[in-house]
ZAMARGU-4260 file (C-alpha; in steps of 0.2 Angstrom, whole numbers, plus 5000, padded with zeros to 4 digits):
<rodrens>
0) 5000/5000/5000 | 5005/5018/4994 | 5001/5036/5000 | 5002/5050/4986 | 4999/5067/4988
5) 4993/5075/4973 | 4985/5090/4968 | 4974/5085/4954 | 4956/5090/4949 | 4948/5096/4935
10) 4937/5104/4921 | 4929/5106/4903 | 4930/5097/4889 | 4933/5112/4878 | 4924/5112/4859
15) 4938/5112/4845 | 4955/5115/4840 | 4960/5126/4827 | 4962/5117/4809 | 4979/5119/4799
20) 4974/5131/4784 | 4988/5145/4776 | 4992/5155/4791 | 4996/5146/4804 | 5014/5144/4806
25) 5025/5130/4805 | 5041/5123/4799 | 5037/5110/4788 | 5025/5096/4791 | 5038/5082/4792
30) 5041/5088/4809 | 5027/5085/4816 | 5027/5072/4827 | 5012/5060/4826 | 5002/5049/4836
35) 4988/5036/4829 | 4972/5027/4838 | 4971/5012/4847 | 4957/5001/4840 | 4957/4983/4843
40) 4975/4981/4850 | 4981/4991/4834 | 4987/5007/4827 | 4972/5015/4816 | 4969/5031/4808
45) 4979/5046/4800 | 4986/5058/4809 | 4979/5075/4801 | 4975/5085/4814 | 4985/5099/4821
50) 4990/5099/4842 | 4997/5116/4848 | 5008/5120/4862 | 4999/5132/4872 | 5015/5138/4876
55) 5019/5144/4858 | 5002/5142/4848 | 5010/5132/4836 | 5009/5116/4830 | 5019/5102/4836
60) 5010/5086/4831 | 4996/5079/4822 | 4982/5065/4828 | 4967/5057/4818 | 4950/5062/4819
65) 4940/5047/4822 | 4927/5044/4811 | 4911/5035/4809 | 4916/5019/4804 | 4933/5019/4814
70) 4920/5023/4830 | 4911/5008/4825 | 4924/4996/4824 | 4932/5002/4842 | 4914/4998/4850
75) 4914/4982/4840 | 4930/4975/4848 | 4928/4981/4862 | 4908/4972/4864 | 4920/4957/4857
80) 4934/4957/4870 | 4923/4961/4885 | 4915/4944/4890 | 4932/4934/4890 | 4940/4951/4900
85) 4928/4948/4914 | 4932/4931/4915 | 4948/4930/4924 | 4950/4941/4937 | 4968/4936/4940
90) 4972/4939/4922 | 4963/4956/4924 | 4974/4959/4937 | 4991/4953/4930 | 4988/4964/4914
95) 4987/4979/4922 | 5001/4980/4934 | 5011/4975/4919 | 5004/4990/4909 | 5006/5000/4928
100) 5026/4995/4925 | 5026/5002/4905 | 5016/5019/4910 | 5033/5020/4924 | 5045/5015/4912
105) 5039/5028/4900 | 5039/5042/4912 | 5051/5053/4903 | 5042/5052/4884 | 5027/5055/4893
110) 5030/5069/4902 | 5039/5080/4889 | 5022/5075/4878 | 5011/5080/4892 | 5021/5096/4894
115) 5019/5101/4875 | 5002/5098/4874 | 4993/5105/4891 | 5009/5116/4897 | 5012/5113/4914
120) 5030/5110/4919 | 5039/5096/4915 | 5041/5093/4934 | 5022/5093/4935 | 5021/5083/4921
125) 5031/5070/4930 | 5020/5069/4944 | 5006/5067/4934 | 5012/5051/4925 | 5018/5043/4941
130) 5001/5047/4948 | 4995/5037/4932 | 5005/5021/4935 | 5000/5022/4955 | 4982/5024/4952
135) 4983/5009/4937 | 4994/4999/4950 | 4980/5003/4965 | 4967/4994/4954 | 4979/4980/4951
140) 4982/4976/4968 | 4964/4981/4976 | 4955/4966/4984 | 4939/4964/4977 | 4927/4951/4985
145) 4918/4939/4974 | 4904/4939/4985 | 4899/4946/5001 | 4888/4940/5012 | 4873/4949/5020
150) 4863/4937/5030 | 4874/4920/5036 | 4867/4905/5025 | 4853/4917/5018 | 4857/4934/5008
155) 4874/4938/4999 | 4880/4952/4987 | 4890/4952/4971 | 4894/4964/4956 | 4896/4961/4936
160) 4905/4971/4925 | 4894/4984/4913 | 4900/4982/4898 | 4908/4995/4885 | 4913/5009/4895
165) 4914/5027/4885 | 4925/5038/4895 | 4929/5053/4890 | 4944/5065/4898 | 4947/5084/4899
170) 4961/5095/4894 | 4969/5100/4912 | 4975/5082/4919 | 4973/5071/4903 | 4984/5055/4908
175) 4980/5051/4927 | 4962/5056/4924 | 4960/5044/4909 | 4968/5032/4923 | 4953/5038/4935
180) 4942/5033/4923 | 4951/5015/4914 | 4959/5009/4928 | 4943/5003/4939 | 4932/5000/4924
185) 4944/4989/4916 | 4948/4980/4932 | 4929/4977/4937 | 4928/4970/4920 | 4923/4980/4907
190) 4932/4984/4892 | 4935/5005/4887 | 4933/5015/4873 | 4942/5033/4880 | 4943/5049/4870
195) 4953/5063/4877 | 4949/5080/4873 | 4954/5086/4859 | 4967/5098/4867 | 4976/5088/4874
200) 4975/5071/4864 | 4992/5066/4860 | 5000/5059/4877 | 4983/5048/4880 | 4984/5042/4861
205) 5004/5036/4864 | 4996/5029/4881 | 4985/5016/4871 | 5000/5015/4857 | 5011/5009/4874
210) 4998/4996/4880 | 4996/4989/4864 | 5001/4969/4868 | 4998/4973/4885 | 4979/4975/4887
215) 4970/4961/4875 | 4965/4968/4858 | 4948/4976/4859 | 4949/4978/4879 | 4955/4998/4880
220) 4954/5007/4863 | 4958/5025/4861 | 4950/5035/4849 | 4953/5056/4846 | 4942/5069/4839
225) 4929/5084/4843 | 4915/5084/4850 | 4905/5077/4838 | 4915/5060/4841 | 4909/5061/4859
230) 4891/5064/4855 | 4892/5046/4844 | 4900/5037/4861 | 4888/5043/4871 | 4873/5038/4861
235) 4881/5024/4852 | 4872/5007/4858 | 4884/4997/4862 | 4889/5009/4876 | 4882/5002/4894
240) 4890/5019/4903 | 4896/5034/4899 | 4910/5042/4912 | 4915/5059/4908 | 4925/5071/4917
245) 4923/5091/4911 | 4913/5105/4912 | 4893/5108/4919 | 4886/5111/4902 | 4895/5095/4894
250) 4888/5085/4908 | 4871/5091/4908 | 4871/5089/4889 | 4878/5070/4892 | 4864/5066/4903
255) 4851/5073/4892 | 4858/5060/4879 | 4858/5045/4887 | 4840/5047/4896 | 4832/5038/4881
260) 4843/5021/4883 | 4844/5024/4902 | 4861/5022/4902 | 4872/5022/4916 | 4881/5039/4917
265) 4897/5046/4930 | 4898/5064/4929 | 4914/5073/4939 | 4910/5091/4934 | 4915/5109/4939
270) 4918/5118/4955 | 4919/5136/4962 | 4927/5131/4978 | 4928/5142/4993 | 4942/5142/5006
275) 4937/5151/5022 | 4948/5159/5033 | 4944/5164/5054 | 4949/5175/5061 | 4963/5168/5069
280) 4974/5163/5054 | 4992/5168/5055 | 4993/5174/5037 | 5011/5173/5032 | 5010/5156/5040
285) 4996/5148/5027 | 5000/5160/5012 | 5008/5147/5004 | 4999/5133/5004 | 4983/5145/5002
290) 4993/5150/4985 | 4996/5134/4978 | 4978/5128/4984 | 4972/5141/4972 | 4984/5140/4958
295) 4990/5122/4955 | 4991/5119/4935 | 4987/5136/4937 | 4971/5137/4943 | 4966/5124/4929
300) 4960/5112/4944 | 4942/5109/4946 | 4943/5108/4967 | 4956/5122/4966 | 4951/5139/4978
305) 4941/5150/4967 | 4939/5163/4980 | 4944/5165/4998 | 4932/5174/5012 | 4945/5184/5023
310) 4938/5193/5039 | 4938/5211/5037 | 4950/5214/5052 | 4965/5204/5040 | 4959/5206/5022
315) 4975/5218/5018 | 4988/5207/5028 | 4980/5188/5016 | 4981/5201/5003 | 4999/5207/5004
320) 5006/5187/5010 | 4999/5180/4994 | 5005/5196/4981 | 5023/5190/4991 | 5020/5173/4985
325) 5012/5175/4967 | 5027/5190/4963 | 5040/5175/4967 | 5032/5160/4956 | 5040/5159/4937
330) 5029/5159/4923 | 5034/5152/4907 | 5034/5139/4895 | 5033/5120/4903 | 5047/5115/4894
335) 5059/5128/4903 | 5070/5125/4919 | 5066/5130/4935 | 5047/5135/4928 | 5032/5136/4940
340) 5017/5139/4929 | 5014/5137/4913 | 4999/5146/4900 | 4983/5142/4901 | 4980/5126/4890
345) 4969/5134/4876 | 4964/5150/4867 | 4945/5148/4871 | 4947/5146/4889 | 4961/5160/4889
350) 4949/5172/4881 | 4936/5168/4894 | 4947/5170/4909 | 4952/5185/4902 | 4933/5192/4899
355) 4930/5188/4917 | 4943/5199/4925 | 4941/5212/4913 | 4923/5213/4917 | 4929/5214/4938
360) 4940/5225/4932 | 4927/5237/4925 | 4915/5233/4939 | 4928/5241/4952 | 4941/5228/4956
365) 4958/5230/4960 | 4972/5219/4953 | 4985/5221/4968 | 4997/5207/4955 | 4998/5196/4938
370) 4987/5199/4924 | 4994/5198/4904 | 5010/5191/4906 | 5023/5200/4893 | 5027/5183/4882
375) 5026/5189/4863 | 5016/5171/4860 | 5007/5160/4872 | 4993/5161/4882 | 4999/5166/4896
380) 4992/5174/4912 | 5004/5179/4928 | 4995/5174/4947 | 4983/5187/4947 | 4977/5193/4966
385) 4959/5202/4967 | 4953/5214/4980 | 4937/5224/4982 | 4927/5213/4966 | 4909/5219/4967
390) 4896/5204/4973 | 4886/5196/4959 | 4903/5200/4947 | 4904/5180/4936 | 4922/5181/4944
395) 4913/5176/4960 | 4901/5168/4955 | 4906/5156/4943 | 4921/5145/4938 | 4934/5154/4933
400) 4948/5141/4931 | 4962/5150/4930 | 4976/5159/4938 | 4965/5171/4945 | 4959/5173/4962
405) 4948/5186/4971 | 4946/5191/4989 | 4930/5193/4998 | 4931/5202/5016 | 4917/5194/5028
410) 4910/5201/5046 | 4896/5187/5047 | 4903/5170/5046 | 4884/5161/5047 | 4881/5174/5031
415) 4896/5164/5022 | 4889/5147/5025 | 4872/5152/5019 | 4879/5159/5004 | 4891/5145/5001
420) 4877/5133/5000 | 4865/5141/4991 | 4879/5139/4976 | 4876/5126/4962 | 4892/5121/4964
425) 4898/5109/4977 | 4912/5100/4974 | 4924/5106/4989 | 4928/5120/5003 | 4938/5123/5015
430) 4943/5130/5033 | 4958/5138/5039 | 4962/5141/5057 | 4972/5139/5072 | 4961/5129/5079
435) 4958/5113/5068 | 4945/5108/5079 | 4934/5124/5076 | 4939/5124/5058 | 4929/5106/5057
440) 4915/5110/5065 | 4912/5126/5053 | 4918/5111/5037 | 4904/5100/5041 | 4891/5114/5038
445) 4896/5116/5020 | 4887/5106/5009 | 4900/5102/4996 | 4905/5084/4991 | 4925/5088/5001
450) 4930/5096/5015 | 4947/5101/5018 | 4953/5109/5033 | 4970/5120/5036 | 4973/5113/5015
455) 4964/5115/4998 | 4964/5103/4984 | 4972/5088/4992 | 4970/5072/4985 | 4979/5057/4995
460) 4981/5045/4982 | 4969/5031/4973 | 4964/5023/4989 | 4953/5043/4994 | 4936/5043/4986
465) 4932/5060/4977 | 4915/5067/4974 | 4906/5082/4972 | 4888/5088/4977 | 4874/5095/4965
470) 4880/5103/4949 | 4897/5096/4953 | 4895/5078/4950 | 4885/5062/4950 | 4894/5047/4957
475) 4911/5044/4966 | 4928/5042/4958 | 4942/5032/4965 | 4944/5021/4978 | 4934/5004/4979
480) 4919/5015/4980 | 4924/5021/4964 | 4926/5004/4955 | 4909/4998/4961 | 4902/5012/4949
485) 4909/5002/4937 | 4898/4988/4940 | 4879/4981/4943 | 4876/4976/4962 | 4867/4958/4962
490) 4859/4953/4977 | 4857/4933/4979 | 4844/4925/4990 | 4853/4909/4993 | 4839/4896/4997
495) 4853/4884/5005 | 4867/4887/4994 | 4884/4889/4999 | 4885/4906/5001
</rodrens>
């Protein structure tokens, strides 16, 4: 048994990447590095899609855009593969701590691909692939009882595997949360058709490339493409559950889709956490881990802090220990030595992160650091600290996912709960305060799906179930309670049987 500490959540499946045409710049095509589906234990398609680095907005490799008939054939072998899968639980096991072992041998490829492509820091990177071959490896090694038994000599339990899994992966962590995903569904016996978005598709497609000999044909195929390839898993019919990891409006538009077949569906959606701070913080002390608790992949994380309540009496000193922080971190491509954070992973989501500060800008905000940072290319934004942001501004209000972070001073900490709760959101919040025991007590009032208290988006390791409450999320991920999602509970009245 293991004990990670990572720092990982998420967001959106964003809507498209930009098509190679006349004016966008590269060297020549040949050096392009590219990257094919996994379909049936194969490599399939042709890789004619650009990927950018974030970092650069230029193109460095090319994937396929799945179509139709290539969709078809992955559900095929995977509906083919799936019964004998499930049949040997020791074979299931055996296959993936051997693809747990590939994922760690391949650390280094993996990590300068997931660096180009998402463009958090090689060091990050590196983490984020070891998380992958720990949370494959968890699943290998997780006891999962056959039967369990409810009423001696009467009543037992047991579980069977789905079917076709369609998972489909955002932009922000696309290995190890393809792993959240793969891992338990492919160990409680069902085989996988995975799509990652189409931002960040490249390290997940050499991911099934890698496992190609290791996982039985058909069992895990990988295809790439838009949103239009993940409108056809969702509805295609040989899916028995969809599992999708991305934004509110995605998952809402997920569900509407699979209402008619009554398909199982696993939604792990967005979050506008808030951290709370009483009164009795020592702000220098926590301005650190309050920073990286808001800014981890910079600010692209799900369960990050989204905006901090600060009591009125130490608003400027919160306010002056994280500007400290945020004018020390390094901004700049992944790629570079000694970087902190990287650019946002994608022009859409740049642009909107932009609009929302702007827009608190306008409202009356004050930037007390960050903004534009002064790269000629890149989307790039520096820690950016907010004070004095109007109530009801979207900055607030909504998910922001990005390296911005705004300030709220309160005098009524009962007027914070109740607002807290009446959000949509509810995937996380936290407590700061001397007193952990007081901090608790305020934790367990929030209705959100995690509480953390004197920390922010924590994560332990596979082992940790993670949830979110109303618009942030059906179902649990991780965990053993997250590979039971993966499975249909049987209850057996034994009648005399050996149970």
């Amino acid at each position: 048994m293991f004990v990670i500490e990572l720092e990982l959540v998420f967001t959106g499946q964003a809507r498209r990447r930009p098509c190679a045409g006349p004016n966008l710049e590269v060297s020549t095509m040949a050096q392009l590095q590219r990257f094919s589906m996994t379909i049936n234990g194969r490599s399939s398609g042709t890789a004619t899609v650009p990927v950018l680095d974030p970092a650069t907005e230029l193109p460095w490799a090319e994937v396929p855009e799945c179509t139709a008939s290539e969709l078809d054939a992955a559900f095929r072998a995977a509906v083919g593969a799936q019964a004998g899968w499930a049949a040997d639980d020791r074979a299931r096991r055996e296959a993936l701590r051997k693809a747990a072992d590939v994922v760690t041998g391949a650390t280094e490829e993996l990590a300068r691909l997931l660096s180009a492509e998402q463009g958090k820091s090689v060091a990050d990177a590196i983490g984020e692939v070891q998380g992958t071959a720990a949370w494959i490896g968890f699943y290998a090694d997780v006891e999962v009882p056959d039967l369990e038994v409810v009423v001696e000599k009467s009543v037992g339990t047991a579980r069977f595997p789905l079917g076709v899994v369609a998972a489909i992966t955002p932009w922000n962590y696309p290995l190890i949360l393809s792993a959240w995903k793969f891992a338990p569904a492919l160990r409680a016996g069902n085989s996988v058709v995975l799509k990652p978005s189409p931002y960040t598709p490249a390290t997940v497609l050499r991911l099934g490339e890698l496992l190609q000999g290791i996982l039985p044909p058909g069992v895990f195929n990988v295809v790439s493409g838009g949103d239009e390839v993940g409108v056809a898993m969702t509805k295609h019919p040989d899916t028995a559950m969809v599992t999708f990891t991305g934004s509110i409006a995605a998952g809402k538009a997920i569900a509407a889709a699979v209402a008619d077949d009554l398909k199982r569906v696993k939604l792990e959606l967005g979050g506008n956490d808030p951290a709370i701070l009483l009164e009795d913080v020592d702000p220098v002390a926590i301005a650190e881990d309050l920073f990286w608790g808001a800014f981890t992949n910079n600010g692209q994380v799900c369960g990050a802090a989204k905006r901090v309540y600060v009591p009125e009496s130490l608003h400027d000193a919160v306010c002056d220990a994280l500007v400290a922080v945020a004018e020390r971190i390094r901004v700049g491509a992944g790629t570079e030595e000694g970087v902190q954070l990287g650019p946002i992973n994608n022009r859409p989501q740049y642009e909107r992160v932009r609009k929302l500060l702007n827009s608190a800008v306008s409202a009356g905000a004050t930037v007390r650091t960050g903004g534009a940072a002064e790269q000629e290319r890149g989307y790039f934004l520096r820690p950016t600290i907010l004070t004095d942001v109007p109530a009801g501004q979207p900055i607030i209000d909504e998910e922001q996912f990005g390296p911005v972070l705004p300030l709220i001073p309160y005098s009524d900490l009962d007027a914070v709960v109740r607002e807290i709760n009446a959000s949509k959101y509810g995937l996380g919040g936290s407590v700061w305060s001397a007193d952990p025991n007081r901090a608790l007590a305020i934790g367990r009032r929030l209705r959100v799906g995690m509480v953390y208290i004197n920390g922010h988006a924590i994560n332990h390791g596979p082992h940790v179930p993670f949830a979110g409450a109303r618009w942030s999320g059906i179902g649990v991920e991780n965990s053993i309670e997250g590979l039971k999602e993966y499975s249909q509970l049987q209850v057996i009245y034994a009648n005399g049987a050996d149970l």
